[in-house]
N, C-alpha and C positions, 0 to 999 in steps of 0.2 A: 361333301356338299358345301357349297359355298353360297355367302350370303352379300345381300347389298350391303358396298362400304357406308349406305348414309344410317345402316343399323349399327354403327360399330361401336352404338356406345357400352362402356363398363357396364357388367350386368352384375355385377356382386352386392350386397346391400354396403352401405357406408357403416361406419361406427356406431352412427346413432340412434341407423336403421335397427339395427345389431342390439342394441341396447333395450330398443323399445320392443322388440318382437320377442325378447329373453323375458321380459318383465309379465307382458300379454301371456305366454305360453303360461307361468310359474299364477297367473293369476292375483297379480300383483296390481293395486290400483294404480293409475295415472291421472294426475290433475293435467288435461288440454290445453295448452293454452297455443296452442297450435291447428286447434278445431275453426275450418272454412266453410262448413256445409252447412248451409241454416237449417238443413230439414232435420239438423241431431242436434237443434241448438232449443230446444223450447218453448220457440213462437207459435202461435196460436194459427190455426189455417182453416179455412173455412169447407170443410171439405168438401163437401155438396156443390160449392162455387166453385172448385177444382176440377171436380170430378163428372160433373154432370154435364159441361158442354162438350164434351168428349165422347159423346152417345148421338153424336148431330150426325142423321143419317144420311145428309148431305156427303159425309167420307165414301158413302159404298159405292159412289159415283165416281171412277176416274178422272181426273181435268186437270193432265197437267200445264203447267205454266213455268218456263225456266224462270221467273225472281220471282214465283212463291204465288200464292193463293191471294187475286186481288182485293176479298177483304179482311186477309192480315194486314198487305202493305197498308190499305186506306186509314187498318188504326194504329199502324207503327207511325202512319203521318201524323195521325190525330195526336199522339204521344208528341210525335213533337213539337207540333199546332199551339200546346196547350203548355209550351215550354218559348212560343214567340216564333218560333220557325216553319217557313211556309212551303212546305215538299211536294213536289209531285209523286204521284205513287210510285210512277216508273222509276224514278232516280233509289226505288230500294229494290234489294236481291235480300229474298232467305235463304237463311242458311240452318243447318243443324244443329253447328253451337261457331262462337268467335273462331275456335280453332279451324275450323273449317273457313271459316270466312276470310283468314288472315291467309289461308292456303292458295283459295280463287287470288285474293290480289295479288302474292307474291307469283302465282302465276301468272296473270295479266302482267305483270309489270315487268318480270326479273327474267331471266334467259342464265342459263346454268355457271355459276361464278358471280353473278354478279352481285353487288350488297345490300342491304338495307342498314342502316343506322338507327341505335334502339337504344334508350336511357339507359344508365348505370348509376346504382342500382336498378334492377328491376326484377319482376316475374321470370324463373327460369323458363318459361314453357318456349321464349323466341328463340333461342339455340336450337331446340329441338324440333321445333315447325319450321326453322330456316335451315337445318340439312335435308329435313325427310323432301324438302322442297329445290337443292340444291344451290341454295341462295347462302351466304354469306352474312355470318350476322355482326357489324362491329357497333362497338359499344361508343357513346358522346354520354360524358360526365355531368349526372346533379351535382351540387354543391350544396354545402349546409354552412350557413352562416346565423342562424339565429330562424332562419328558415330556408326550404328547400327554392331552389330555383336553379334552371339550365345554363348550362356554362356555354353561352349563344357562340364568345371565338372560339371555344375549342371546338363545337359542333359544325360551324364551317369553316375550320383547318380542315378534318376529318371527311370531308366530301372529298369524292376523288370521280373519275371518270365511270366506273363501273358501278357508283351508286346510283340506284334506284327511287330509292324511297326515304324518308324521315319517319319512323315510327314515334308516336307520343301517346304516353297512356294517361287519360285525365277524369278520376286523380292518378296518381302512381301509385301500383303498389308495390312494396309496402308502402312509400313513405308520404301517402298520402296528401300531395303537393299538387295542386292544381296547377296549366296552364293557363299565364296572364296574356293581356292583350298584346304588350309591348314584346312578348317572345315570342307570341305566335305571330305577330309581321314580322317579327325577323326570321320564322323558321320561313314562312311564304318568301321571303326574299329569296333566302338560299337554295329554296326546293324552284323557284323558276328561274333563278340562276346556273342551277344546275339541271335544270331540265327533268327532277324530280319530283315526284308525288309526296304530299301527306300522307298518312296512315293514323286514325286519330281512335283509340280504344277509349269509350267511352259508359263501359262495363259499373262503373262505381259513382258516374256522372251524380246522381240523385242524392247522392249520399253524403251533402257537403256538411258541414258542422256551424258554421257563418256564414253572413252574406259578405260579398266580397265585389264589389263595382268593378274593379278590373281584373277579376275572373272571365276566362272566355265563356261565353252562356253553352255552346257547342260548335264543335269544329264542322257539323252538318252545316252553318251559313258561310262557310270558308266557301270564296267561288275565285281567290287572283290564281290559286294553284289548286293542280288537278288531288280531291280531295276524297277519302275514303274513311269514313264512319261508322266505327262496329260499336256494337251493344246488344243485348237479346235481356232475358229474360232469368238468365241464369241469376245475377244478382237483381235488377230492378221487379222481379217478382221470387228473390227465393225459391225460383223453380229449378234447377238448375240437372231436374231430372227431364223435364217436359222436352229439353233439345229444343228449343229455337229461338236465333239471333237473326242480326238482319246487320245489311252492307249500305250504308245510303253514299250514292256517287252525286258530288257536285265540284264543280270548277269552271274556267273558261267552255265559252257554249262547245264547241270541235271537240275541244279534246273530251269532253265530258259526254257528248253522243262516240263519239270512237270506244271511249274506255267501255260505255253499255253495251253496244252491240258485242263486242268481247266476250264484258262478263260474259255476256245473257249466254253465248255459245258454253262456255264455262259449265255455268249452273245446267243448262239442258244436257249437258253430258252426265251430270248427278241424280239432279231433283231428288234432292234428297229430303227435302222436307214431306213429313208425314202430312194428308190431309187431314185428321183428328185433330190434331197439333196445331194447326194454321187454321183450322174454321172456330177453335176453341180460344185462338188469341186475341180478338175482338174482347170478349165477356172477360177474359185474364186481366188484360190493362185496363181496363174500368176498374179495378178492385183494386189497382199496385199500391195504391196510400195506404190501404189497411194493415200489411205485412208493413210497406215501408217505415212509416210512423213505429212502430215494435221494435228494429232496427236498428232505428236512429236514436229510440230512446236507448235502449242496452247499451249500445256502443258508446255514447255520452254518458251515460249514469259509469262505466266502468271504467271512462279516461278520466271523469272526475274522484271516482274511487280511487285511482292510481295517482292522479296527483294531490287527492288527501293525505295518502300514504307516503310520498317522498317528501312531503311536506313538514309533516309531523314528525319524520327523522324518528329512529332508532333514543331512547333513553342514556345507552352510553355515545353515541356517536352522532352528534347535532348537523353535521355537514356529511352527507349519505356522499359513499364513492359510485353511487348510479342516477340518472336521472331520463327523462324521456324528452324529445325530441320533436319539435313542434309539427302538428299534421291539420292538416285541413279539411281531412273528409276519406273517406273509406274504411274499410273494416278492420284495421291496423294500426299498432303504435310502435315505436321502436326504441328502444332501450339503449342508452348508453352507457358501457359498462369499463373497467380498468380494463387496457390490453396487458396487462403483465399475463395473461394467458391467451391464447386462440381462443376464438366464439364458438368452435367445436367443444373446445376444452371444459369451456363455460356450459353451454349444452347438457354435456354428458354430465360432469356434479352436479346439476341440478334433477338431471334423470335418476340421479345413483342416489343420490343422497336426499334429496326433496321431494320425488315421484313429482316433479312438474316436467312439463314438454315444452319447450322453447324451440324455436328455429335460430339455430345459428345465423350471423348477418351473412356469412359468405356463400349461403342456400339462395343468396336475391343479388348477389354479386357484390358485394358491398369491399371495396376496393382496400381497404383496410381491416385490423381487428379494431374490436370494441363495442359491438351493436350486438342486439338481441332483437328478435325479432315476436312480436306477440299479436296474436287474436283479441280482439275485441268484443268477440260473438259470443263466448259462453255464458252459463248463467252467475248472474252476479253475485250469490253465493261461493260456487267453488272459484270464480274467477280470484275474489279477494281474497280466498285461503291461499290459493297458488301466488298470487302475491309477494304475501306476507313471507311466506317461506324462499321468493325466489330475491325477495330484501335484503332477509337475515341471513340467506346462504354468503349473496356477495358479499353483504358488510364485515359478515364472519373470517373470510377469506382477504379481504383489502386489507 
C-alpha cells in the first residue's frame, strides 16, 4: 500500500517527545510551561453562557448557506464594528477552525507548486497546511533588534514568480511582534506588485499588552491588495473546542467580488460549520471581555513575574546568562539563552533535571540556537516555581 507523498512526514516522536511521554508513563510531575489550551489553564467560564445557547432549536432546522449562518457573520461584523471596522456580512466565510480557513485560501489562490511567503520565526502548523495543500511554503525573515520587525528587502528579494500570497500573523507567534503601518504599505506594495494576496492571521489580534498608534488596528480595512483575514474563536473566546473561525475578504472592488464568488463555491463544497455552533456565536461574542480580561491579566501578571525574576539576578551571579525578549501581545515570551549548547539540548536538561517543559526555538523555526520558547498561560503559582528552576538550571550550567 502506498500513501500520499504530502503525508510523508517523519512519524517517529522527537527526543523531547521521547523524554516527556517516559516521564508521563513513570508518573513523574511536569511543570508546563508549554501549556496553549486555556480550557486546562484555570480561567473561570461561565458555563450556563457556554452551554445553554447550544440547545437553540433553531439547529434541527437545516439552512445551509456556503459563508456560514447569516447571524454568526452579522456578529463577527459586529466584533469588528466595535473595533472601528465597517464589514458587510458577505465579505465573511466560516469556517471550522483557521486551519481550514488557511486551506480555502491556499486553494483559492495557489495551483500545485506554487508558494506562499510566511514569517520566520513562526508557528510550525504552515509547513504542514502548505503540503497537505501542495503549495510551497518559503520563509521572509523577523529580525530582532531591541524589538521584532520584518526584514521588508529581504521579503521582496524573496517574491519570485510563482508566489501567491504574503502570509502575516498579527501578533506573531511566538514572538509576539505586531504589524506596523509603515510595513504593511510596504507588504501592499509588493503583494500588487507582485500580483499577490495578503493572508493576515489575526488569532491573538485582542491580546495586545500597550497601546501602540502605529500598530495596524486590523488587516480586515486593508482594501489597495486583495486581502484575507482569519481569526475565530479559538483564542478570542478561549473556546478553541467550539470549532469556529471566520475568513473576511476585502480588497480592490473586482478582484474582491471574483475572489467571493470562488470562495463561496469552496466553502459549499464543505459547509462544514455546525448549525449549534453558528446560531450559538452571536451570545458567545457578547461575553469575549469576560475570559479576555482573565487572560490578559495572567499573561501580564507572569511576564511581570519573569521579569522580576531576571531582574533580581541570582545572589552569586548579578549579570544572569538569560534574559527575555521584548513582545507586544500574545500568549508567549521568548527566552534567550547561551548557544554553547542546541535549544534541543537546553530543552531536554531542563526536562531531565528540573521536570519543566520548554519549547525548543527551533520548534517555531528560529534560524539560529539560543531562544527558548514559553507559555504565558499557566497558573501563576507553578508558572514562577518553573521559573525559578528553569534560572538556576541555566545560570548553573553558564
Amino acid at each position: 500500500m502506498r500513501f500520499s507523498s504530502r503525508t510523508g512526514w517523519p512519524l517517529d516522536p522527537n527526543r523531547l517527545s521521547e523524554l516527556v511521554r517516559d516521564r508521563r508513563e513513570r508518573g513523574v510531575p511536569i511543570l508546563d510551561l508549554t501549556e496553549s489550551n486555556p480550557t486546562r489553564c484555570g480561567f473561570t467560564i461561565d458555563a450556563e453562557e457556554i452551554l445553554a445557547p447550544l440547545g437553540d432549536r433553531r439547529a434541527l432546522t437545516y439552512q445551509p448557506d456556503p459563508r456560514g449562518l447569516l447571524t454568526a457573520r452579522e456578529a463577527v461584523a459586529q466584533y469588528y464594528s466595535e473595533r472601528g471596522i465597517q464589514l458587510n456580512p458577505d465579505q465573511i466565510f466560516l469556517t471550522t477552525s483557521t486551519s481550514e480557513a488557511y486551506s480555502f485560501v491556499f486553494r483559492l489562490l495557489a495551483n500545485p507548486g506554487d508558494s506562499i511567503l510566511a514569517p520566520q520565526p513562526s508557528y510550525p502548523l504552515f509547513d504542514f497546511l502548505g503540503g497537505l495543500n501542495d503549495v510551497q511554503i518559503l520563509p521572509y525573515p523577523l529580525v530582532y533588534d531591541g524589538g521584532w520587525q520584518v526584514d521588508l528587502d529581504a521579503l521582496a528579494s524573496r517574491r519570485e514568480s510563482r508566489c501567491r500570497a504574503v502570509l502575516v500573523v498579527h501578533p506573531n507567534n511566538p514572538t509576539g511582534s505586531y504589524v506596523h503601518e509603515r510595513e504593511l504599505a510596504r507588504m501592499v506594495e509588493i503583494c500588487c506588485r507582485s500580483q499577490a494576496a495578503l493572508i493576515a492571521d489575526e488569532v491573538f489580534a485582542d491580546y495586545a499588552f500597550t497601546a501602540d498608534p502605529d500598530r495596524v488596528r486590523s488587516h480586515a480595512q486593508t482594501s489597495a491588495a486583495l486581502t484575507f483575514t482569519l481569526s475565530g474563536l479559538s483564542k478570542i473566546l478561549a473556546l478553541p473546542q467550539m470549532k469556529l473561525a471566520w475568513i473576511v475578504v476585502n480588497g480592490p472592488p473586482e478582484l474582491q467580488k471574483n475572489a467571493q464568488a470562488r470562495l463561496e463555491v469552496i466553502a459549499d463544497t464543505y459547509l462544514s460549520v455546525s448549525a449549534p455552533v453558528a446560531l450559538a456565536t452571536p451570545r458567545w461574542l457578547a461575553q469575549r471581555r469576560a475570559i479576555q480580561s482573565q487572560i490578559l491579566e495572567r499573561v501580564q501578571s507572569n511576564l511581570r513575574k519573569l521579569d522580576e525574576l531576571l531582574a533580581r539576578g541570582l545572589p552569586a551571579q548579578a549579570a544572569l546568562p538569560v534574559s527575555r525578549l521584548k513582545v507586544e501581545g500574545g500568549w508567549y515570551t521568548i527566552l534567550r539563552v547561551p548557544s554553547t549548547r542546541s535549544d534541543e539540548d537546553w530543552a531536554a536538561e531542563l526536562l531531565t533535571q528540573e521536570s519543566v517543559l520548554v519549547h525548543p526555538g527551533h520548534f517555531y523555526d528560529f534560524p539560529s540556537e539560543g531562544f527558548l520558547v514559553l507559555s504565558l498561560l499557566p497558573p501563576p503559582g507553578s508558572f514562577e516555581e518553573a521559573l525559578r528552576r528553569v534560572i538556576s538550571r541555566i545560570c548553573a550550567q553558564s
